[in-house]
Every structure is written in structure tokens, then in C-alpha cells.
C-alpha positions in Angstrom: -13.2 -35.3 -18.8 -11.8 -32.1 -19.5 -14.2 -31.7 -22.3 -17.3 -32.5 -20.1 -16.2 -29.5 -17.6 -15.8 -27.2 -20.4 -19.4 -28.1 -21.6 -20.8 -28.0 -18.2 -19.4 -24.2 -17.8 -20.8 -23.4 -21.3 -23.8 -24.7 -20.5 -24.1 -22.9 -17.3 -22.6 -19.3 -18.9 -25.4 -19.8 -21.5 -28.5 -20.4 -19.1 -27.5 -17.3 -17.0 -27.4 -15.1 -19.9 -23.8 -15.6 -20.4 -22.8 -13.4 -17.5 -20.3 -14.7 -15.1 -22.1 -15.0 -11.3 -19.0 -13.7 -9.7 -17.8 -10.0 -9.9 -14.7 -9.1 -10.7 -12.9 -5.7 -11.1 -9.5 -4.7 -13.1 -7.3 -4.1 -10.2 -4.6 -3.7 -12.7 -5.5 0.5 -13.5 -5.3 0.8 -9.3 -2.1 2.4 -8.0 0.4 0.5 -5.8 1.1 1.7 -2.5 3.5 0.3 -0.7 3.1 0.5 3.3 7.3 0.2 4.5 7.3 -1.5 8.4 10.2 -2.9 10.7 9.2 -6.6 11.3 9.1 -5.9 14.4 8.4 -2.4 16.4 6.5 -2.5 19.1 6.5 1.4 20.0 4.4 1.7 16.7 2.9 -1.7 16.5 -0.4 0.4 16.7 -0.1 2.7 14.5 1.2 0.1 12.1 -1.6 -1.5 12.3 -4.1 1.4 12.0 -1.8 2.5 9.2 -2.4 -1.2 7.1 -6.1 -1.1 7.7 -7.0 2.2 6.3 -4.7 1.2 3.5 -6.4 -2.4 3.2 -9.9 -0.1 3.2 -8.9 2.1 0.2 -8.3 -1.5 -1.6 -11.3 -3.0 -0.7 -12.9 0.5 -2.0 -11.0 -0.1 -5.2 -9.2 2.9 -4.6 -5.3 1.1 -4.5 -3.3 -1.8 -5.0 -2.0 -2.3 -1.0 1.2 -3.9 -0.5 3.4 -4.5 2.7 7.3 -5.2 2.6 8.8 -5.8 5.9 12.1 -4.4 6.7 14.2 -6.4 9.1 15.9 -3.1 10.5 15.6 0.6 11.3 19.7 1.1 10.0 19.1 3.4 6.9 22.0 1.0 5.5 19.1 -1.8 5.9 15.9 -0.2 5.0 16.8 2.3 2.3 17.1 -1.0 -0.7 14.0 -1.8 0.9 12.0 1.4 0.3 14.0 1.8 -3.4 12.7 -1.3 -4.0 8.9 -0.2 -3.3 9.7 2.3 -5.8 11.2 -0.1 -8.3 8.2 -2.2 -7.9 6.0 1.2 -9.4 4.3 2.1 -5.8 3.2 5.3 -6.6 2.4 6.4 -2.3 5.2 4.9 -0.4 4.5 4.6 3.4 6.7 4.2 6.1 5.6 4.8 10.5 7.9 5.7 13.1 10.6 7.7 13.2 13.2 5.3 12.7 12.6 4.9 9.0 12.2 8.3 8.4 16.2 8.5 7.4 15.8 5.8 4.8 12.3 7.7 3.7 14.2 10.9 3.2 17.0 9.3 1.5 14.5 7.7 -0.9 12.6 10.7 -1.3 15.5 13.0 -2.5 16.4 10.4 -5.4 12.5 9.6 -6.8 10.7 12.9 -7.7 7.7 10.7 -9.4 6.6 9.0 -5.9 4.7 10.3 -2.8 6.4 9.4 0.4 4.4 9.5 3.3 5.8 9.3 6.8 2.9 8.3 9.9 3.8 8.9 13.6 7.0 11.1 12.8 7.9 14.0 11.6 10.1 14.2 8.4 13.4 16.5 7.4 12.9 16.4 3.9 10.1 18.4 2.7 8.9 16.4 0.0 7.8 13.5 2.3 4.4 13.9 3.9 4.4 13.5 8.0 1.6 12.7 9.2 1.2 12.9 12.9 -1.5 12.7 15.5 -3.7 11.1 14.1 -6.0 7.8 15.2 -8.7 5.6 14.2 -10.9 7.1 11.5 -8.7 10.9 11.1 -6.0 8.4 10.0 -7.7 6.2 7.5 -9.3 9.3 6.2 -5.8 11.4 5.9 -4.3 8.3 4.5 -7.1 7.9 1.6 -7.0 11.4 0.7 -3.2 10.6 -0.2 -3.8 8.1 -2.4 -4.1 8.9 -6.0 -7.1 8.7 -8.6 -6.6 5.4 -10.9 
């Protein structure tokens, strides 16, 4: 059986030139970046979202690796493992929105010199993390992409 499949895809590589029909990409030279978000926040549910999409957009452009970890609280006690461990996974741009994860951002920030931190709808204390504020719709997705680094 299993020989019969593996003749049937030979056979079918062979007739189409030898070229798979699907196209595929190596996502594995993207950068990770690593969008940080309370499970649940509904004073910045919007701007999570807008936040996720432009990131999802820069994936689909083969621009990034997009990831989202979900942190059950605001307490920098809570979310701080949870942005070291974006960092520990290799995400290069590390996004958190809202001010109340801008503590556990700024904590991060001060210990990982080789990651971006980025910070949407506040304003940050630290001066190595990125704030982005006042921004919607398209000004967002296009601030957020020109974050992002090259492959």
C-alpha cells in the first residue's frame, strides 16, 4: 500500500516536471515576534486586536514569525516570566498593549539588551522600550511593520 502511494506521488512529481504544485517558503530565517496580551482586557481589547492583525499581516507578507502568549494577569509578579519567556523563546520584537504590562515590559527590557520591546496604547518609563501611542487601523499596522526586523 505504502509502496503504491509513493509511486503514485513519483509518478505525479515526474509528469509536472518534478516541481511540487504547492508553494512553500522557509519561515524558519523569519524573526519571531512575540505579541504579550492579558487574557482578558477589555479597555484594550481593540487595540489588541488591531495590534495581532498587523502583526498576522507582516507574517502573511513573510516578513515575521507571529506568536501570541497570553498572560493571565497585569501583576508584574505574573507577567514578567511571561515576557522573559518570549525572550527565551528568541522573539526578537516583543509586544505588549496597555499600560498595565508596561511594568513587566520595562523590567524585561532592562535585563535583554538584544530584544526590541515595543509597548502599544501606553507610554513606557524605560527608554529602551518603544511606545507607541495613538495610533489606529492602518498608521498602526504600518508603525508596527516598520518595527519588525529584516530576516
Amino acid at each position: 500500500m505504502a509502496l503504491a502511494a509513493a509511486t503514485a506521488v513519483g509518478i505525479s512529481l515526474w509528469s509536472s516536471g518534478g516541481k511540487p504544485s504547492a508553494e512553500s517558503r522557509n519561515a524558519s530565517v523569519n524573526p519571531h515576534v512575540c505579541l504579550v496580551t492579558r487574557t482578558a482586557d477589555p479597555l484594550n481589547a481593540a487595540l489588541i486586536t488591531a495590534t495581532w492583525k498587523a502583526l498576522q499581516q507582516a507574517a502573511r507578507a513573510g516578513r515575521a514569525n507571529a506568536q501570541r502568549i497570553p498572560v493571565p494577569s497585569a501583576a508584574t509578579a505574573v507577567a514578567l516570566p511571561y515576557v522573559n519567556g518570549a525572550v527565551s523563546q528568541h522573539c526578537r520584537v516583543v509586544i505588549a498593549v496597555g499600560a498595565p504590562l508596561a511594568a513587566a515590559l520595562d523590567a524585561a527590557a532592562r535585563d535583554q539588551q538584544q530584544t526590541r520591546f515595543v509597548l502599544v496604547g501606553a507610554q513606557s518609563t524605560d527608554s529602551s522600550v518603544v511606545s507607541v501611542t495613538g495610533l489606529s487601523g492602518e498608521q498602526l499596522t504600518s508603525r508596527i511593520a516598520s518595527l519588525l526586523p529584516s530576516a
